[in-house]
C-alpha positions in Angstrom: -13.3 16.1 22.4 -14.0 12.5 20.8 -11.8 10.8 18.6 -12.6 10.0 15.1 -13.4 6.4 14.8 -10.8 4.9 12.3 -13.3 2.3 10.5 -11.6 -1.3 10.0 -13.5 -3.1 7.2 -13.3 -6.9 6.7 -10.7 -8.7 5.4 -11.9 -9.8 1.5 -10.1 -11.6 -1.1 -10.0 -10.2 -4.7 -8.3 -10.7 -7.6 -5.7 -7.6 -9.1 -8.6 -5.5 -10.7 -11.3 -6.0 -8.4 -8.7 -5.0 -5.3 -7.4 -2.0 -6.8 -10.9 -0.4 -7.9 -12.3 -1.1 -4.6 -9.2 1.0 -3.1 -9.7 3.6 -5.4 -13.9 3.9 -4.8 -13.1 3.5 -1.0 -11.1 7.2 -1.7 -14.4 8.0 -3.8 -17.7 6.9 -2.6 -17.3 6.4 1.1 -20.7 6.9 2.4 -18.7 8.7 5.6 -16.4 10.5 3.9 -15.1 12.3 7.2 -13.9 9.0 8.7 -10.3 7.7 8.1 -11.0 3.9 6.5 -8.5 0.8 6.8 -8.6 -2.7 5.0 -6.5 -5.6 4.8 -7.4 -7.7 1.9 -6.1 -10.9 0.2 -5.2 -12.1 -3.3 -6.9 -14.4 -5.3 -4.1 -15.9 -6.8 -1.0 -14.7 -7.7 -0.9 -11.0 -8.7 1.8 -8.1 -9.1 0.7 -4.3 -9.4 2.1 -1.0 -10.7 2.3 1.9 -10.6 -0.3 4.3 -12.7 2.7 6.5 -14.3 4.9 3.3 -15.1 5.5 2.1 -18.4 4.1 -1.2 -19.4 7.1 -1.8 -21.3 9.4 -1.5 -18.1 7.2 -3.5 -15.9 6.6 -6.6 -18.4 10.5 -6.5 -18.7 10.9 -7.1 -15.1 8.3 -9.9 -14.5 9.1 -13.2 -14.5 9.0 -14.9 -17.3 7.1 -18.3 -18.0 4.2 -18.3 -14.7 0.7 -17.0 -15.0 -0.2 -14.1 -12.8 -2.8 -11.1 -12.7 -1.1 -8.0 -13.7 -2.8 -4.5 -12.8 -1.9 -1.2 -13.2 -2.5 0.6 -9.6 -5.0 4.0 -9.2 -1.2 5.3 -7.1 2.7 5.7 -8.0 5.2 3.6 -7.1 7.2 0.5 -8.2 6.0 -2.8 -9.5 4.8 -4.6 -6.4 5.1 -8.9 -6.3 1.8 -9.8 -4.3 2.3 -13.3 -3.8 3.9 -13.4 -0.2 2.9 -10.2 1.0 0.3 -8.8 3.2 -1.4 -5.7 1.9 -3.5 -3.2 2.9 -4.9 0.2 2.7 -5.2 3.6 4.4 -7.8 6.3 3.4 -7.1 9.6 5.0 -9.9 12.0 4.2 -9.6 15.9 3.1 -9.4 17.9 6.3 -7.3 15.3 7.9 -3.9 17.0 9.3 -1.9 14.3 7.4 -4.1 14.8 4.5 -2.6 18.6 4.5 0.9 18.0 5.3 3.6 16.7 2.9 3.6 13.1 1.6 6.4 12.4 3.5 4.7 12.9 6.4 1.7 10.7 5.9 4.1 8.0 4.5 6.5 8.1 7.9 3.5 8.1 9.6 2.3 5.2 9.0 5.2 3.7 8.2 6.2 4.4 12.2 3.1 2.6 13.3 4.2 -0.5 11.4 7.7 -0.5 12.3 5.9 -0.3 16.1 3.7 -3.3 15.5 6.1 -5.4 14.1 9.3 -4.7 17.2 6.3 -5.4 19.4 6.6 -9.1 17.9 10.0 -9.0 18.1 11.1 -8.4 15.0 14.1 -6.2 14.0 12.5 -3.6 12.4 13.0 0.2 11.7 12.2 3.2 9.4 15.0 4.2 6.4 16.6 7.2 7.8 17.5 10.7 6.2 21.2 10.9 5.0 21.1 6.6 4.5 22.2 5.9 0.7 18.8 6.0 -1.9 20.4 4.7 -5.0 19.0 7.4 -7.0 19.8 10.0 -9.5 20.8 10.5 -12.7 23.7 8.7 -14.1 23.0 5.4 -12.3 23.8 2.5 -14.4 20.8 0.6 -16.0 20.7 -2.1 -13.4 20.4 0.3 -10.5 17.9 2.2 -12.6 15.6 -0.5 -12.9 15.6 -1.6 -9.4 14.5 2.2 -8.8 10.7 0.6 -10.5 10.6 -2.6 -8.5 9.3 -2.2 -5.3 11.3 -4.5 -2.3 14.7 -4.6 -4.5 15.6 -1.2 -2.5 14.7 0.5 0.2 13.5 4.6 -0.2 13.3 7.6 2.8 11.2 6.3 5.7 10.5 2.6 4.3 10.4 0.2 7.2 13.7 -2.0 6.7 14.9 -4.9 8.2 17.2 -3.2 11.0 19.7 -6.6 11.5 19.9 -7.0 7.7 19.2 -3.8 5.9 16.3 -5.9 3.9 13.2 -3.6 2.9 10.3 -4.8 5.0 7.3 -2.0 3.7 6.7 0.0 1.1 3.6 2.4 0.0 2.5 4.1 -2.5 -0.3 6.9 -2.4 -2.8 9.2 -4.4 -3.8 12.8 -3.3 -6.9 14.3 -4.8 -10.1 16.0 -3.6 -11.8 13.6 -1.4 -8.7 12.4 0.5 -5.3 10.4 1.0 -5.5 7.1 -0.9 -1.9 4.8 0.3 -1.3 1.1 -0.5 0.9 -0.5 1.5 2.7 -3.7 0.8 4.5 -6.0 3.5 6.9 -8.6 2.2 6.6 -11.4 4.8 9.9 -13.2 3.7 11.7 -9.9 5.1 11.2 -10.8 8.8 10.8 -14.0 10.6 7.8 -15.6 11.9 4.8 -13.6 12.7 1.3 -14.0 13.5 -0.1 -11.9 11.2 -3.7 -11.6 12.8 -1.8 -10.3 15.9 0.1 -7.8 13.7 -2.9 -6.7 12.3 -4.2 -6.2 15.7 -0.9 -4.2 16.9 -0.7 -2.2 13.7 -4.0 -0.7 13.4 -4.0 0.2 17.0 -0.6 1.8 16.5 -2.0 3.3 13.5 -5.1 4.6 15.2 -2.9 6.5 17.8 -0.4 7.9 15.1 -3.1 9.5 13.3 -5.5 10.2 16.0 -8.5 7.9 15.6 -10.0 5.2 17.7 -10.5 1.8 15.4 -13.7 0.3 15.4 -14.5 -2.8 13.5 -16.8 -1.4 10.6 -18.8 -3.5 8.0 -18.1 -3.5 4.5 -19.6 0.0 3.2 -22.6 0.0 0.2 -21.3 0.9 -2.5 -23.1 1.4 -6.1 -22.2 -2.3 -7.5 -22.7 -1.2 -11.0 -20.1 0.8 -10.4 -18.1 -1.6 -8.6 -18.2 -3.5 -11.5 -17.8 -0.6 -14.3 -14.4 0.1 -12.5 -13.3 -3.8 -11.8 -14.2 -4.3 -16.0 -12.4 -0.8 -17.0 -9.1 -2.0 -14.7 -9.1 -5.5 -16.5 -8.8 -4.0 -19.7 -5.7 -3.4 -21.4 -6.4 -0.3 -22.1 -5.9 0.3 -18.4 -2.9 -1.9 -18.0 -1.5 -0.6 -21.1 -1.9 3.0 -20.7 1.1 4.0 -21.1 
């Protein structure tokens, strides 16, 4: 039986809005929805995410204070996410998909594997957090430790990829489940391991990828998608009724 193709679409740059609703209408509007989809993409400028169930609140407390950034509130969980030395990407697994069924800890360790793969191939110390390693969760943590439970890259959770010398997270995710498929946006912090060529990694990881979920990548071109639609969602994720909801 033929593999799947896993579809790798071109690299674009975007500023915080525009990347995070053309994640979410990759989940949406593929024109192939049975085909697992991959991107890396680029910042225009300096940007931080969060979270859709974080408090705006919480996350403005935590930013720094005093520099002009793009601020966007993600279409998944997670922590507040610092995108200015990072390389990020994203992983659409469609409904049907055995990872799409299983739990999310599956999925995330998953992929998570592949990119702890990629990056030892380049020599780099790298491994996934392990079950029984110390979380830093739970109730009656003092207020510091709480925080750092929001802010993505201050502490490592179950099947992160960490620095395996230094204990430093390396990778983080966060993902969406709903109808159409398995939305995750991952998040590399590139001043957790030493030098890399990235294009090299991105070559390594998307192969590894490819075998971890069963699919065969194949370069792909950017899909058509309905660009007043593309647009409603990049306007509706700039407002602050978005990055204020709650």
């Amino acid at each position: 039986m033929l593999k799947p193709n896993l579809h790798l679409l071109p690299v674009r740059t975007g500023a915080a809005a525009e990347n995070m609703a053309l994640d979410f209408l990759l989940l949406q509007r593929y024109p192939e929805p049975a085909a697992p989809r991959f991107r890396h993409y680029e910042w225009r400028g300096a940007a931080f995410t969060f979270g859709y169930s974080q408090k705006i609140a919480f996350v403005r407390a935590q930013l720094p204070a005093g520099e002009t950034f793009d601020l966007c509130r993600r279409p998944t969980g997670g922590g507040i996410v610092d995108h200015r030395n990072d390389w990020t990407y994203t992983l659409v697994l469609p409904r049907g998909h055995a990872l799409y069924d299983a739990r999310a800890t599956d999925a995330y360790r998953a992929v998570h594997a592949a990119l702890a793969e990629a990056l030892v191939g380049l020599g780099q110390p790298a491994e996934l957090k392990k079950e029984g390693e110390p979380c830093e969760t739970g109730p009656g943590l003092p207020a510091e430790a709480l925080a750092k439970a929001g802010v993505c890259f201050q502490r490592a959770e179950l099947y992160d990829v960490v620095n395996s010398a230094t204990g430093a997270k390396i990778a983080g995710a966060a993902m969406k489940r709903n109808k159409h498929g398995l939305l995750l946006q991952g998040s590399i912090e590139k001043a957790s391991v030493g030098a890399v060529d990235w294009e090299d990694f991105g070559g390594r990881f998307t192969a590894a990828l490819g075998r971890a979920i069963g699919a065969a990548p194949v370069e792909t071109p950017w899909p058509e998608l309905n660009e007043d639609e593309v647009s409603g969602l990049i306007d509706q994720y700039s407002t602050p009724e978005w990055v204020e909801y709650r």
